[in-house]
Backbone bond lengths (Angstrom), bond angles and torsions (degrees), N, CA, C in turn:
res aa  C-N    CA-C-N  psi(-1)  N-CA   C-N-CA  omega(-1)  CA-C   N-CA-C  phi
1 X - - - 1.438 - - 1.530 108.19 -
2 X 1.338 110.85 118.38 1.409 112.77 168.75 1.437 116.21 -65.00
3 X 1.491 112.18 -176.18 1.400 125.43 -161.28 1.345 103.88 -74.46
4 X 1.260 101.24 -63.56 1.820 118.80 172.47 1.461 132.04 -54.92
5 X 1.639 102.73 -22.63 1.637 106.78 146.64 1.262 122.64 -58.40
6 X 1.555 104.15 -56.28 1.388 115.08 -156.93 1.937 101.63 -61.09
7 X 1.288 105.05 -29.19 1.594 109.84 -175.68 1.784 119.46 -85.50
8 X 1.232 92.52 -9.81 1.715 94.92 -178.51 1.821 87.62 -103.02
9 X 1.147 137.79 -37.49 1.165 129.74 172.64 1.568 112.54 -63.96
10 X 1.143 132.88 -64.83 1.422 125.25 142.53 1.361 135.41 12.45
11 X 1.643 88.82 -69.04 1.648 110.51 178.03 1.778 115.20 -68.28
12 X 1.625 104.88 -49.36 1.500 115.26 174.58 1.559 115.24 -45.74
13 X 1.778 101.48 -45.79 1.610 105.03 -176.90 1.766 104.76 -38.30
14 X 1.307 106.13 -62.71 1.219 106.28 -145.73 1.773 101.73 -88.74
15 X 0.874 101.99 -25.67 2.056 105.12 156.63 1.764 104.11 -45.63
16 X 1.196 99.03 -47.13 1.520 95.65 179.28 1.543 118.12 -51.50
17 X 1.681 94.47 -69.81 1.682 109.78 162.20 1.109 118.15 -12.94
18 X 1.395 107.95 -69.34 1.687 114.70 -168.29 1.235 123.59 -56.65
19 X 1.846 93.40 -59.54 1.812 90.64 -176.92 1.924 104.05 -66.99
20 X 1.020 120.28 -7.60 1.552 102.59 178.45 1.389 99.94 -82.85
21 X 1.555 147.05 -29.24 0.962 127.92 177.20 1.797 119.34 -85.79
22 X 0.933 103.52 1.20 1.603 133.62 179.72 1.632 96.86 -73.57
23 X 1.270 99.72 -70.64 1.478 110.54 175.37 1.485 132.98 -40.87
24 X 1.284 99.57 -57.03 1.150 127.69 165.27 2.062 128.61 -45.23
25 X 1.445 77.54 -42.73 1.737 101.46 164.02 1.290 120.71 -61.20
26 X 1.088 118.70 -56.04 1.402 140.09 172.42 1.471 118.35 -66.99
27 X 1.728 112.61 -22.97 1.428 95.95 172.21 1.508 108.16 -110.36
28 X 1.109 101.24 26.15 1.727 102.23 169.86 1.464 107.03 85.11
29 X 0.861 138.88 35.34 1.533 134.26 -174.60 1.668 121.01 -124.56
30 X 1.038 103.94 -11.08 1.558 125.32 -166.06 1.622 93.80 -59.74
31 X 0.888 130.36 133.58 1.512 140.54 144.97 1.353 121.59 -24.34
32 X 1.548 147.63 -28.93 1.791 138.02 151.79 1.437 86.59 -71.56
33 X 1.327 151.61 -5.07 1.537 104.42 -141.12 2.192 71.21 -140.67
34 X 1.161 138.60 32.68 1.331 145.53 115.76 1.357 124.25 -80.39
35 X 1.442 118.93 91.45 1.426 139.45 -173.16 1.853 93.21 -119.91
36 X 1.251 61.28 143.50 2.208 92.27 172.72 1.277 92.35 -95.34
37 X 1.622 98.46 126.17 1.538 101.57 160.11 1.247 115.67 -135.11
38 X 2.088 112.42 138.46 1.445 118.67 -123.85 1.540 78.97 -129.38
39 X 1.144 122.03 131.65 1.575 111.98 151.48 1.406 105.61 -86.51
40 X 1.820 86.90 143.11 1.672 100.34 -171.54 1.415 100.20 -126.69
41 X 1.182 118.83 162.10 1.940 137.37 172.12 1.158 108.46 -116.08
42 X 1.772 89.78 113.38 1.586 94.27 164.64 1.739 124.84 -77.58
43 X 1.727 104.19 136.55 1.691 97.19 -164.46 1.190 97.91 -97.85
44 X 1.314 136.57 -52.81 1.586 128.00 177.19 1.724 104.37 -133.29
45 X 1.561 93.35 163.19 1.325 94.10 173.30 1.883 91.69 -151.20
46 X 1.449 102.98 146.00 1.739 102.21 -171.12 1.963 79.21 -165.51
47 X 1.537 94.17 164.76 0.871 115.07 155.95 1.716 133.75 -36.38
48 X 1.390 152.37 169.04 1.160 152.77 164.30 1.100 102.01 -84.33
49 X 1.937 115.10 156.14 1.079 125.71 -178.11 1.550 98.82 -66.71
50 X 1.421 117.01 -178.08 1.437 122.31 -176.97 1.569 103.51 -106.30
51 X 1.448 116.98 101.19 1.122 142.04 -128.56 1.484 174.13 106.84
52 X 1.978 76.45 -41.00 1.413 102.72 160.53 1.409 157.11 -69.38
53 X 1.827 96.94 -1.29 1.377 111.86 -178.86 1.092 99.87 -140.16
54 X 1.427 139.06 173.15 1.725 124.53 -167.34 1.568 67.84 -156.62
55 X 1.252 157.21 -8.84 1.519 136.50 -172.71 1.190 88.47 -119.26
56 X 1.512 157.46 14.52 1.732 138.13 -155.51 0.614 115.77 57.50
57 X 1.260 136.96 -168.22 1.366 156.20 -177.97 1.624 111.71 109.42
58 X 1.441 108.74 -178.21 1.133 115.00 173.89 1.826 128.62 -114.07
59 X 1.149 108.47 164.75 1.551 85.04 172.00 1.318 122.42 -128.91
60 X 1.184 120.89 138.38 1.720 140.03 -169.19 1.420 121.18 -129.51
61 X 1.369 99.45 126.30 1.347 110.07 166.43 1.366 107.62 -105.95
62 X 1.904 105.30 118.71 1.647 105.02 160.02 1.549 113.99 -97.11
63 X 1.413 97.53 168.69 1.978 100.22 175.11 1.483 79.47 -132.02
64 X 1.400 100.10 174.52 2.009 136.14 175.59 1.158 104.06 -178.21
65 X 1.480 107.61 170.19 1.127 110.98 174.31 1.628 114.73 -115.64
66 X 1.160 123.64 161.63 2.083 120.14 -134.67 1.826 77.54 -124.86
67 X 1.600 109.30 92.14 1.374 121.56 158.77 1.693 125.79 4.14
68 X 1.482 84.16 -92.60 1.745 92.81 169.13 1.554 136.61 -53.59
69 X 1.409 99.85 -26.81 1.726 95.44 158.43 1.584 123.93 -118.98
70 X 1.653 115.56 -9.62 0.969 93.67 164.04 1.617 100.72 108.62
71 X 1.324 105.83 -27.20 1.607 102.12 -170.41 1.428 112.51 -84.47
72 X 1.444 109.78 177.29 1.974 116.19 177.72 1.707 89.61 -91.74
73 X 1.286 98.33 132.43 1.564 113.14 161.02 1.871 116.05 -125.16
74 X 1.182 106.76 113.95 1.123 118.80 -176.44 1.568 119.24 -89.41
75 X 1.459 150.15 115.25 0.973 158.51 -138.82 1.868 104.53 -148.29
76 X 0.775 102.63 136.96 2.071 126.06 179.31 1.571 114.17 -131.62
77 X 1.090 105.16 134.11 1.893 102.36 172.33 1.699 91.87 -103.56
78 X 1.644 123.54 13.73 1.747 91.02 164.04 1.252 115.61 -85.22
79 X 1.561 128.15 146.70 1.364 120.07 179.65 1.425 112.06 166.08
80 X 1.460 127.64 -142.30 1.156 121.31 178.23 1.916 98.26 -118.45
81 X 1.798 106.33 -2.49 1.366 115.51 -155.56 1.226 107.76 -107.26
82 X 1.575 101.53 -25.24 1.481 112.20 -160.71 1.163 109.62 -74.07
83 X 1.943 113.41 165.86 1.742 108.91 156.72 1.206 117.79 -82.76
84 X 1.044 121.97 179.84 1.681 145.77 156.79 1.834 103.39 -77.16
85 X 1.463 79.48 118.70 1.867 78.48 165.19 1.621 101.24 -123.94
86 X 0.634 89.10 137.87 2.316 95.25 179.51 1.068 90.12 -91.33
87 X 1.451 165.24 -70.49 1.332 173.88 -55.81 1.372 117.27 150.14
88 X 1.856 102.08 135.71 1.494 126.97 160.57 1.068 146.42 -174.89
């Protein structure tokens, strides 16, 4: 095998690669784009503390229940971590 085989074969490998993960992207299968989707309950929603948000928003606590074990997990965006939700 010459040089220039060996480099256009080379090159094809990974042309292959690509468009299969290309593909793959596009048909929904890709690994980010397998998401669990959980119905959740919203428990309260009120205003922000006075301080606690410098963009508005509102604040919400959701719960669900966490697949693999089964338990209630309760989650809030007030904090120093949380997002801003304008809407809910």
């Amino acid at each position: 095998m010459r040089w220039d085989e060996f480099l256009a074969l080379w090159c094809a490998v990974w042309g292959v690669v690509a468009l299969t993960g290309y593909g793959m992207s596009l048909a929904g299968v890709a690994k980010a784009q397998r998401t669990v989707l959980l119905t959740g309950r919203i428990e309260q929603v009120r205003e922000p503390r006075h301080g606690g948000s410098r963009t508005g928003g509102i604040w919400v606590v959701v719960s669900y229940r966490d697949p693999a074990s089964g338990q209630k997990v309760t989650v809030t965006n007030d904090g120093e971590r949380g997002e801003t939700i304008t809407s809910a």
